[in-house]
C-alpha positions in Angstrom: 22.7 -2.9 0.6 20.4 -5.4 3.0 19.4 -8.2 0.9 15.7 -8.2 2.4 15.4 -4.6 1.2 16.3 -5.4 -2.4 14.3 -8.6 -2.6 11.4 -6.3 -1.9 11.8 -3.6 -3.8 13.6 -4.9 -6.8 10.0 -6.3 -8.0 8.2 -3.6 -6.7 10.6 -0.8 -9.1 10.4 -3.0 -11.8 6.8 -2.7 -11.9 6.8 1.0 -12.0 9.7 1.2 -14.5 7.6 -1.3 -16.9 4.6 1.3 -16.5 6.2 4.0 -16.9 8.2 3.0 -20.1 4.8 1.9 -21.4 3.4 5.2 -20.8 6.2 7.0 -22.6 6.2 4.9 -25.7 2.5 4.0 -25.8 2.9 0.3 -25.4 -0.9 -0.7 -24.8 -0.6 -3.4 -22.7 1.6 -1.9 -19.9 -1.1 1.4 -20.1 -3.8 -0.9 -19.8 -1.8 -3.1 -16.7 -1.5 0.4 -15.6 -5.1 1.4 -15.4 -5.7 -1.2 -13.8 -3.7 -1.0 -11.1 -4.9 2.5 -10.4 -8.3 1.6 -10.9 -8.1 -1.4 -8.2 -6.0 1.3 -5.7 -8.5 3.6 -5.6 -11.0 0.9 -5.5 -9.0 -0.2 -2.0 -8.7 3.5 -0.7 -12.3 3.9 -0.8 -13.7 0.7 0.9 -10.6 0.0 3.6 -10.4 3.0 5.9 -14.3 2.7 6.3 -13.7 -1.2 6.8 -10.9 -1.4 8.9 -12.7 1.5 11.6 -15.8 -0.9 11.7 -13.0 -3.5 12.7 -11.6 -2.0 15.0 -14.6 -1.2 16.5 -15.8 -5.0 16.3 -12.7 -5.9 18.6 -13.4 -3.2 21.1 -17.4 -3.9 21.3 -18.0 -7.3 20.9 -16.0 -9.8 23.9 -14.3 -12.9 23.1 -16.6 -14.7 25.0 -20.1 -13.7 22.4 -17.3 -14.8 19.4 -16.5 -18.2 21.0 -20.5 -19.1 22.2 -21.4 -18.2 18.5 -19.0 -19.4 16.3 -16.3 -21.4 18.9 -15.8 -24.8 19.6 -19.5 -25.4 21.5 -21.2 -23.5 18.6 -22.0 -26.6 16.7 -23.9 -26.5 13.6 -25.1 -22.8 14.3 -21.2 -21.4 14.0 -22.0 -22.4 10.5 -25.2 -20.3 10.3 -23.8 -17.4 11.7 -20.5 -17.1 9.5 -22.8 -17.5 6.5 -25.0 -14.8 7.5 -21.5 -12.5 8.9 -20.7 -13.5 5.6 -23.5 -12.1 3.6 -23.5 -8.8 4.9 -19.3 -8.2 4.6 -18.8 -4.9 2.5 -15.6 -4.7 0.3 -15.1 -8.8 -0.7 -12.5 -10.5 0.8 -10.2 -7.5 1.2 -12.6 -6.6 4.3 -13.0 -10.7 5.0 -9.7 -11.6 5.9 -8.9 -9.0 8.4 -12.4 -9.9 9.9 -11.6 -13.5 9.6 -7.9 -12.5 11.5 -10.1 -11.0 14.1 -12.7 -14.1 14.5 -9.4 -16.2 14.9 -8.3 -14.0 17.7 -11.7 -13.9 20.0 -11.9 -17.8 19.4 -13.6 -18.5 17.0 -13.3 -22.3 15.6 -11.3 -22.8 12.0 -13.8 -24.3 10.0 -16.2 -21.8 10.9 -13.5 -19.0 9.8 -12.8 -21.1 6.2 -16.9 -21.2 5.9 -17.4 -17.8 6.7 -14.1 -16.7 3.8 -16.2 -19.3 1.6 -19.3 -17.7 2.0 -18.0 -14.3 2.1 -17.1 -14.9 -1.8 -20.3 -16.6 -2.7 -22.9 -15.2 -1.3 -23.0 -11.3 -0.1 -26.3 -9.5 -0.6 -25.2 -7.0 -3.0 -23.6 -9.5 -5.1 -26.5 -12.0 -5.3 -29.2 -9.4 -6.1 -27.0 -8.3 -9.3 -26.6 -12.1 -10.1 -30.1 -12.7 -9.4 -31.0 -9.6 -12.0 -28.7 -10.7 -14.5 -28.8 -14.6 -14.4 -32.3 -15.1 -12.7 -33.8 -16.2 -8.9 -33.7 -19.4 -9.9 -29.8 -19.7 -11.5 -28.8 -17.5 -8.0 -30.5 -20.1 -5.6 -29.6 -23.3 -7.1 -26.3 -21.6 -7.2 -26.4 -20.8 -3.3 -28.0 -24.1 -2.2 -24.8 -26.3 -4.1 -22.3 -23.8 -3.2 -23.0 -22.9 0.3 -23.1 -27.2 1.6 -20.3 -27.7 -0.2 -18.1 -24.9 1.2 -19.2 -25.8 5.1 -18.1 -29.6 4.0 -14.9 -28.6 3.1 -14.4 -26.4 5.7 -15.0 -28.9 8.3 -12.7 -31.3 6.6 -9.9 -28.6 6.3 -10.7 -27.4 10.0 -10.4 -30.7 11.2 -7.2 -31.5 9.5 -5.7 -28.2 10.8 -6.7 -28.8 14.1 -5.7 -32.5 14.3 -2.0 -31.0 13.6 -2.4 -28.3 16.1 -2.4 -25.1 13.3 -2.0 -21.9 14.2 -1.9 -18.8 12.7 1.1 -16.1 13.3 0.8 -13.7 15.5 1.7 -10.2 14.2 5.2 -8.6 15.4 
């Protein structure tokens, strides 16, 4: 048998197998591991077809050259700006953010502006930040925002610039 087949779905049946097994003899904490797995899958199958039309009609409708004025290399501070405000109104978490990030990447946009806009895209979408905000308070939600947000754009300019210096770049698919 190919080695590469087995190395991928050795894991992958023993994981079933466990869930299973703990299904038949009752064994709580595989059900539970179980649950949650089928909780989180149906979770994915309800926000990614949605998310993954919408990007596919983001790289047919918008050109590479609106990506790289916005959020490329002559974008400046405003790149920043805009990948928080992408950012904010992203559906689905960062299951629906990295394929958009993927896409930013491949109409030009900058790296540090794609690592601000996966930063922001966990800290700051609108849905999420009006249930904070009614659970933890305005204030708690913008102090939260105005130490988070600086400090993700720092480090993604230091990480962009790093990558950049040594000439990164991400795979293409096959």
């Amino acid at each position: 048998m190919n080695e590469k087949i087995v190395k991928k779905f050795v894991p992958i049946a023993v994981y079933v197998l466990f869930i299973l097994i703990s299904l038949i003899l009752g064994y709580g904490p595989g059900k539970e591991i179980g649950m949650n797995f089928a909780v989180f899958s149906i979770g994915m199958i309800k926000v990614l077809p949605c998310a993954f039309i919408l990007i596919g009609l983001f790289e047919v409708w918008v050109k590479n050259e609106t990506i790289k004025k916005h959020l490329g290399a002559a974008s400046g501070f405003k790149g920043y700006v805009w990948a928080v405000l992408l950012s904010g109104t992203t559906i689905g978490g960062l299951y629906v953010a990295f394929p958009v990030a993927y896409s930013l990447y491949n109409k030009g946009a900058r790296l540090s502006v794609i690592f601000t806009y996966l930063g922001a895209s966990a800290l700051c979408r609108i849905p999420m930040t009006i249930f904070e905000a009614s659970f933890l308070g305005l204030k708690f939600s913008i102090i939260r925002l105005l130490v988070s947000l600086p400090l993700v754009i720092a480090t993604s300019m230091l990480l962009g610039s790093y990558l950049t210096k040594n000439k990164y770049e991400i795979l293409k698919g096959k």
